[in-house]
N, C-alpha and C positions, 0 to 999 in steps of 0.2 A: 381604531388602531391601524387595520388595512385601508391602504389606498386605492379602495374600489366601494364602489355602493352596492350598498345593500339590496336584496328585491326580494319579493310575494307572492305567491301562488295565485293570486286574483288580480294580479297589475297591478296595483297600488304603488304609488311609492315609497320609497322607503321611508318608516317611520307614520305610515297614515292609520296604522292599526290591521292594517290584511293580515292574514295566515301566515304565520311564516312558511318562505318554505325552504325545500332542502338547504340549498346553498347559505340562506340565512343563518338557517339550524349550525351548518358547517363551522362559517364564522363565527357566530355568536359563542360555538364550543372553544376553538382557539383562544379567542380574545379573553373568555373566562378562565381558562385554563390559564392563560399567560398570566395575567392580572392575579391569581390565586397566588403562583410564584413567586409574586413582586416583594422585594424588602419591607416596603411599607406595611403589607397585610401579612406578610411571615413575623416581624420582626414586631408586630401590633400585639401580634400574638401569642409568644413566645418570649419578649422580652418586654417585665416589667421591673418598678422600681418603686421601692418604697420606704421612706424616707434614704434611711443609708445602707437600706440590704436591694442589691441588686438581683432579680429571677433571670437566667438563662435558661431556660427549656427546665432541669430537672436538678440545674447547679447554683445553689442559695451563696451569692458574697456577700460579706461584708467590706464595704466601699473605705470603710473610715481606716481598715487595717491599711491602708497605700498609700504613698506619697504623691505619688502621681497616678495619672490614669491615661492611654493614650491607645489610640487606634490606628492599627495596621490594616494593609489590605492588599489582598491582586486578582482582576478579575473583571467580567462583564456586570457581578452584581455586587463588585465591591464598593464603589460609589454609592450606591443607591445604600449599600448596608449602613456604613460611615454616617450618612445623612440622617436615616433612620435611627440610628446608635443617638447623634447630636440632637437630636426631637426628644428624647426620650432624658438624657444625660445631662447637654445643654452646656454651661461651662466649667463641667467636673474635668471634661475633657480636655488636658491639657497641651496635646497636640498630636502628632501622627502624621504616616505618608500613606496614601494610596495609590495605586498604578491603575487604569482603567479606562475603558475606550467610552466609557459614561460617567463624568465628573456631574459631583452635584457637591450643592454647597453644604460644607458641614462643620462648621467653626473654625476651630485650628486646626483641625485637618490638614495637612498640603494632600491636593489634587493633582496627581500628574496624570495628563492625559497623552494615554499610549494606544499600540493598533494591535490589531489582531484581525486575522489569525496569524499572519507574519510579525515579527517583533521588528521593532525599531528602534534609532539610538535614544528616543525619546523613551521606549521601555527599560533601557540599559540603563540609563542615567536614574532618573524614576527609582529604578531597584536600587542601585547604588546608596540613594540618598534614603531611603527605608531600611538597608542593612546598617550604613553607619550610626541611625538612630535608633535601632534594634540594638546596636551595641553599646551604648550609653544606659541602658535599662538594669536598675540591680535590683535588689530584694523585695524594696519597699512599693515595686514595678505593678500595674494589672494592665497586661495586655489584651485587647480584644482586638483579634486579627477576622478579616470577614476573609473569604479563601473561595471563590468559584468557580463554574466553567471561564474557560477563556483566561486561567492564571499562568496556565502554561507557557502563552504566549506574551503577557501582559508582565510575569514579574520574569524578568529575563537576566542574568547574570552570569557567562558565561565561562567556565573556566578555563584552567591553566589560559594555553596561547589560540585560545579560539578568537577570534574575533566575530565582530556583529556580522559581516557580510559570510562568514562558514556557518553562521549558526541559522542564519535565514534561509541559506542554502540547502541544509539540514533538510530544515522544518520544513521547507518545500517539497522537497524527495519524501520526506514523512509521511505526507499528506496526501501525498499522490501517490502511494505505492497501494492503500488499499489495507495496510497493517490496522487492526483493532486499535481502541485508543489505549489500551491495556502496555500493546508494546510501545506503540509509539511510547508510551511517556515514560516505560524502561528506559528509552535513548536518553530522553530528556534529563531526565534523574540523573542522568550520570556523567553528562557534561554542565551540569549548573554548580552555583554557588548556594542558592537560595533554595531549589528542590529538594525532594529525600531528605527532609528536616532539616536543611540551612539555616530555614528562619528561625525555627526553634531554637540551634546552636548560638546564633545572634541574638537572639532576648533573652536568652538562659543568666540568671537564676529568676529570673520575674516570674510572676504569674502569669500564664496564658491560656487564653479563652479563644478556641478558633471556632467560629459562627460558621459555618459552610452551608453552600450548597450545589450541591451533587449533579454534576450532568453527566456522571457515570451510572452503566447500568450496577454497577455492586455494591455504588455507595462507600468504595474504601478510599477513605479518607489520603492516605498514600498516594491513589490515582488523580484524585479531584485538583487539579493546578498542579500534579505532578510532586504532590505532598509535603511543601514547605514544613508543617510541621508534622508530620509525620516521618518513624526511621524508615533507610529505603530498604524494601524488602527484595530486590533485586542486586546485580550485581555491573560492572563495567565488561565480564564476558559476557553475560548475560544481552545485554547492549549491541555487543558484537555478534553476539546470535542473531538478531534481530534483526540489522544492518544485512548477514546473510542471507538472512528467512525469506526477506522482502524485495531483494535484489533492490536495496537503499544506496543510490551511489554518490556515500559522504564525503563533505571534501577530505583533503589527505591531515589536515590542523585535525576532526574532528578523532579520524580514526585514530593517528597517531597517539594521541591522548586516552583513548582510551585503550589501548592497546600497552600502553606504557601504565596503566592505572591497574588494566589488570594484571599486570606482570607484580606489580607493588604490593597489593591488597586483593580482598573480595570484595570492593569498591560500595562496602556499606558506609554509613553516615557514622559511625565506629571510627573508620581508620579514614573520613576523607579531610582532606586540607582544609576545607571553609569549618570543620567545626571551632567556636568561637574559645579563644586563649581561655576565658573564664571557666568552663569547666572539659579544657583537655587531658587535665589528670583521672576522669572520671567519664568517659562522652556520654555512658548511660545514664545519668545522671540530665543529660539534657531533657530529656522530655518527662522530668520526676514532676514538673510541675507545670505539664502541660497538659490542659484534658479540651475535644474536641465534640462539638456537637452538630449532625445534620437536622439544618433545621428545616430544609426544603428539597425535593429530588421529583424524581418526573412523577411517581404517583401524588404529588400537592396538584400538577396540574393536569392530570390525571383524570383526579378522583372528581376534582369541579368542573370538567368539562362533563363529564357523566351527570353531575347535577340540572346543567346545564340544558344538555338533550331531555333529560327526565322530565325536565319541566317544561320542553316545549312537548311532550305527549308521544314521545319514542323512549320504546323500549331501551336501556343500554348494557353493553358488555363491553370491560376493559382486556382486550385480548393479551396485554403485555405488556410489561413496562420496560421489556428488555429482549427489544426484538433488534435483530444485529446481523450483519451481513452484507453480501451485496444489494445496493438500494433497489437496483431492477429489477433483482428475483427476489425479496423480499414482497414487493409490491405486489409479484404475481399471488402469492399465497391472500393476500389482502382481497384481491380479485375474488381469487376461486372464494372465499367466506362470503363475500357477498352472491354471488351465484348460488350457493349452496342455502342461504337464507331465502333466497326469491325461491327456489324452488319446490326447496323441501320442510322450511320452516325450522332447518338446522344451521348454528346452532342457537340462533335467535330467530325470531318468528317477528317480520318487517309489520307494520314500520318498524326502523330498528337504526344503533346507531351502533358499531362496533371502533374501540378505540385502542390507539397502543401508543405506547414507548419505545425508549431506547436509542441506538443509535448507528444507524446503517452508513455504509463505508461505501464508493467507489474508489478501483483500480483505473485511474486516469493513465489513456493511451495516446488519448485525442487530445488536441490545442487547444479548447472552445473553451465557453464559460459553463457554470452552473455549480449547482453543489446539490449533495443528495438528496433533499428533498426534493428536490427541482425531478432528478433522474427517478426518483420513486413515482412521482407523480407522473409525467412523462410515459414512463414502462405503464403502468397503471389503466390509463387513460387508453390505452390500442385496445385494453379488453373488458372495460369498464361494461356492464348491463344498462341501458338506459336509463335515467333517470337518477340513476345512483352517483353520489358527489362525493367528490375525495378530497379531503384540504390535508396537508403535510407543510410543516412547518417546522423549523429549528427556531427553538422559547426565546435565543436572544436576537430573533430578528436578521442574523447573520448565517445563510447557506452558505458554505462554500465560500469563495473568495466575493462575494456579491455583493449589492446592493439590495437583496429581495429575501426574505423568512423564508419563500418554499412557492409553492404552487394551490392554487384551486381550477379540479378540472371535472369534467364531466365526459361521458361520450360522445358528445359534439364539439370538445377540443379537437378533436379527430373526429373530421368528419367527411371522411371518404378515404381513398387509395391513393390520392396524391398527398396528402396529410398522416397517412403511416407510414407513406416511404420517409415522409418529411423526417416525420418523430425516429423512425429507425437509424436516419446517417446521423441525428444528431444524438443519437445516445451511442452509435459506433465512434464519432468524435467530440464525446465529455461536450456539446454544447447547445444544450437545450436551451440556456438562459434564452437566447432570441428567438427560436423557435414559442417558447410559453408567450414569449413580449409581444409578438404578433400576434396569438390570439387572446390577449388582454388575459392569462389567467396567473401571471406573477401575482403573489401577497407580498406587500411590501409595507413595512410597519415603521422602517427606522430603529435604530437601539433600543430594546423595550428594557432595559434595565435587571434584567434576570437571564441564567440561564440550567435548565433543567432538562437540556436535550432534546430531542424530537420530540414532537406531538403531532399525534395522524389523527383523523375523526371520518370515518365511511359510515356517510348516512343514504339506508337503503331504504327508500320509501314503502308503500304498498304498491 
């Protein structure tokens, strides 16, 4: 999956049968971890079919009650769900849109392939043509909507007089202030069409089936893609708090708007404009016949990466699956446990593999490239113990605004005093990505087709 080889404790090459060693152990955790997440073994899993009663996780349909059958979707692993759904379905499935920076083939499907983490008019349009076919769906309707990370940006439909170039703008400012994803997709919610239950309002009275998965650390549904079918549990002041909080400097379309929304309402999916004519006598009624199931979040790749070490003969401990903050002082705490393992045999006894989740944030000052993994691993690595390997990686393959998952480093990424001044200006200026490129410790996987947030693996030998 990483675009680096593998290597052995006794030189061998990769693949000759040697020991594995650390850094092997490192990858082989990610890789398993990631591949756990995948649609294909989630969705193997979790969704069967048998004759005409369909299994969702813990929700028994019957197929024959519909007229049709068609899938929705937005997201890093909405493609791959879709595809997965058509393996399984085949040509029950009578058509659908999905928006996603990983198209795969899935019958009649339409695939639109859109970007992220910035939207583009290829998301806008995308969303567009999934809403107006969301609104041709009535009674006799079963939707299965797949909903991921990366839907925030993927199903994009912007309200009132925003246009695409203020909403990119936004999402830039967003993302570089360092705000949790918690608030950010407060913003979000409240200048879409399709967020804070759009979608719902759009396929309402159908049945709807939303498959998710979770690259939030809470798992609320609301958050994940900024909660197409979920109601928004926030508000458009609320929004505006935020924009405060963060010192967010939105264009004057965004504010305006919401500024004018909150003057109107309490800018729930209640009183907003995109809820769908079909049940605006009613709006609670939109989500009467909508239920949502997490079928996958960072402990799926978690829990198999722990298998993973287990089985190469290290001890493992899953530290968190909801570790959050700044990437560079999260990183230090990651440190100090492995220092504390080598030492005192607390609070794992090496060899030993400690793992976590979640999702760490930097506050960008600096011009440069990278994204947080990159900066976790980066801070990491100045005080790394010998021997001991850190791989951090974001599930869908996509750090930051980049081409690269994250980083693998050791303490000979830094390896002297002109190598931590190096690492110090470039986390003073957000731009580590070249600095890791130079010493070859980029992971770089390409679209892995999932995503479920960070995943970190420090393996502390003996």
């Amino acid at each position: 999956m990483f675009d680096r080889e593998y290597d052995t404790d006794d030189g061998d090459p990769a693949g000759s049968g040697g020991k594995r060693s650390p850094r092997r152990v490192a990858l082989d955790a990610l890789e398993t971890g990631i591949d756990a997440a995948h649609p294909r073994s989630v969705i193997a899993s979790d969704v069967t079919i048998d004759v005409e009663t369909l299994q969702i996780a813990d929700q028994t349909v019957d197929l024959s009650a519909y007229d049709e059958i068609l899938v929705f979707g937005g997201g890093n692993a909405a493609g791959r769900v879709a595809a997965a759904l058509h393996d399984r379905l085949g040509d029950r499935i009578d058509s659908g849109v999905v928006v996603t920076d990983d198209p795969a083939p899935a019958g009649a499907v339409e695939m639109v392939e859109g970007t992220h983490p910035l939207p583009s008019e290829s998301n806008v349009s995308g969303t567009r043509r999934l809403l107006d076919r969301a609104r041709e769906c009535d009674a006799d309707t079963l939707a299965l909507v797949a909903v991921s990370g990366g839907g925030s940006a993927l199903l994009t439909a912007p309200s009132g007089d925003i246009g695409l170039d203020a909403l990119t703008e936004l999402t830039d400012s967003l993302l570089r202030s360092g705000a949790p994803i918690e608030a950010i997709n407060t913003v979000r919610r409240a200048v879409s069409d399709v967020k804070g239950g759009g979608l719902a309002a759009a396929l309402a009275p159908a049945t709807t089936i939303g498959l998710v998965f979770s690259d939030v650390t809470s798992d609320d549904p609301a958050v994940v893609a900024s909660g197409p079918l979920s109601p928004n549990p926030t508000t458009a002041s609320d929004a505006l708090d935020v924009l405060g909080d963060y010192d967010v400097d939105a264009p004057s379309a965004v504010v305006n708007y919401l500024e004018s929304k909150s003057a109107a309402s309490d800018g729930s999916v209640d009183d907003d404009d995109s809820t769908d004519e079909n049940v605006a006598t009613d709006p609670s009624a939109v989500f009467d016949r909508v239920s949502v199931h997490i079928l996958a979040d960072g402990f799926t790749a978690l829990s198999a990466a722990a298998a993973a070490c287990d089985d190469a003969g290290y001890e493992t401990m899953i530290l968190s699956r909801s570790v959050r903050g700044e990437a560079r002082e999260a990183a230090k705490t990651h440190v100090a446990l492995a220092e504390e393992a080598r030492i005192t045999g607390n609070p794992i006894e090496p060899p030993a593999v400690i793992l976590s989740g979640g999702e760490t944030t930097v506050t960008v000052h600096g011009d440069g490239t990278g994204g947080p993994n990159q900066e976790f691993a980066v801070s990491a690595a100045l005080d790394l113990p010998d021997d001991v390997v850190l791989g951090a990686v974001d599930t869908d393959g996509i750090d930051g605004a980049t081409d690269a998952a994250g980083a693998l480093v050791t303490a000979e990424t830094i390896a002297g005093s002109e190598d931590a001044r190096a690492a110090t200006a470039a986390l003073a200026g957000n731009d580590v990505y070249p600095f890791l490129d130079e010493r070859d410790a980029l992971l770089i996987s390409g679209v892995t087709g999932t995503n479920v947030n960070d995943l970190r693996v420090l393996v502390v030998p003996e």
